[in-house]
N, C-alpha and C positions, 0 to 999 in steps of 0.2 A: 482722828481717823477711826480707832475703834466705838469713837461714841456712837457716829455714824452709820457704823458696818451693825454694830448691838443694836442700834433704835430701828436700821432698816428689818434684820431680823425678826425681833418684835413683831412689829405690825403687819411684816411676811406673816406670820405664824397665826396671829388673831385677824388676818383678813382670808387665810385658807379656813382656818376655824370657824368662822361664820358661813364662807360659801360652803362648806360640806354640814353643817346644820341647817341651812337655808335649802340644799337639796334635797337632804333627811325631810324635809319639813313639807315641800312640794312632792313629792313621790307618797309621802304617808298621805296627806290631803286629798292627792290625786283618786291614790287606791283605794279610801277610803268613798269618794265619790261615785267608782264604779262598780261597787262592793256586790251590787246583785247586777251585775253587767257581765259575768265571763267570757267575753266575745274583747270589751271593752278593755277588761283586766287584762287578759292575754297581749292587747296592744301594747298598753305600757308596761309590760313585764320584756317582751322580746326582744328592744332595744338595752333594755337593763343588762341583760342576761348574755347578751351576744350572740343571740337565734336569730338567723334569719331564711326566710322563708323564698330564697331566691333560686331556681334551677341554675344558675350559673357556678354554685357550690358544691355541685353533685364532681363525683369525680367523672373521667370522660374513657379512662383506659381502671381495669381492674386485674388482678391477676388469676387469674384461671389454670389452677394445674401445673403452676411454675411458667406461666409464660402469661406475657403481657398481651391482655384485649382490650382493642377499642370499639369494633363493630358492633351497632348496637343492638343489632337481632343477635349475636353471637349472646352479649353480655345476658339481652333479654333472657333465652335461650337456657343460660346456665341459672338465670334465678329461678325460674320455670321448672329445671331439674332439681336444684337446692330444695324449694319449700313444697316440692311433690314429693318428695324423700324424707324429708326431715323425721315424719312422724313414724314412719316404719321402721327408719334408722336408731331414732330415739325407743321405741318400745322393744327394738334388739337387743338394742344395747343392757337394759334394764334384763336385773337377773331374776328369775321366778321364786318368790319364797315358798320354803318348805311348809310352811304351816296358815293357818286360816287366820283371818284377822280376829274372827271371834275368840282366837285361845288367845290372843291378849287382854281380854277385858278382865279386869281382877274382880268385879262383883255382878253375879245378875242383880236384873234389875226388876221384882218381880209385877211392881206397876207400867208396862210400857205401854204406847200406843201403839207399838208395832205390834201383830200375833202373826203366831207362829204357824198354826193349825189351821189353816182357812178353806175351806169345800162349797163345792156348789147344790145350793136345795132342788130338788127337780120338785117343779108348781104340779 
């Protein structure tokens, strides 16, 4: 019986070992085929990956302020506030430094393309 249970093992083990090189081997083939395709690539990458591109995945209720929304003009509504805000919110939050970025640079640079001194000729 153990000869049996060891030989089945075996051949368990060198018949998964082949299908998972045999995958290795179709997937590299594949992507190698559509290698200037990124339309194509993206296909065979999103089932690999476990993307998928379905509105059935979207959530349906989100929470809002400690309470649960499903309405979808409600939901619209708050993302509409969210990414109207964000940037004003985010540049608040950010604290003003005391000093100019130039007093960090440790060397001038006295060939640059930028000048400093630039005026208008009257013709």
């Amino acid at each position: 019986m153990f000869y049996k249970t060891n030989t089945y093992k075996t051949y368990r083990n060198l018949y998964n070992r082949i299908k998972r090189t045999a995958k290795e081997l179709y997937y590299v083939n594949l992507m190698e085929s559509y290698k200037n395709d990124i339309k194509k690539t993206w296909q065979v990458l999103k089932p690999i990956i476990g993307k998928q591109n379905d509105r059935t995945s979207l959530a349906s209720t989100f929470m809002i302020d400690s309470n649960a929304v499903s309405n979808p003009q409600d939901i619209a509504n708050e993302f509409c506030k969210f990414f109207t805000t964000v940037g004003r919110k985010t540049q608040q939050s950010i604290q003003r430094a005391n000093s100019l970025a130039k007093d960090h640079l440790l060397n001038h640079v006295n060939n640059s393309i930028f000048h400093t001194n630039l005026s208008r000729r009257n013709n």
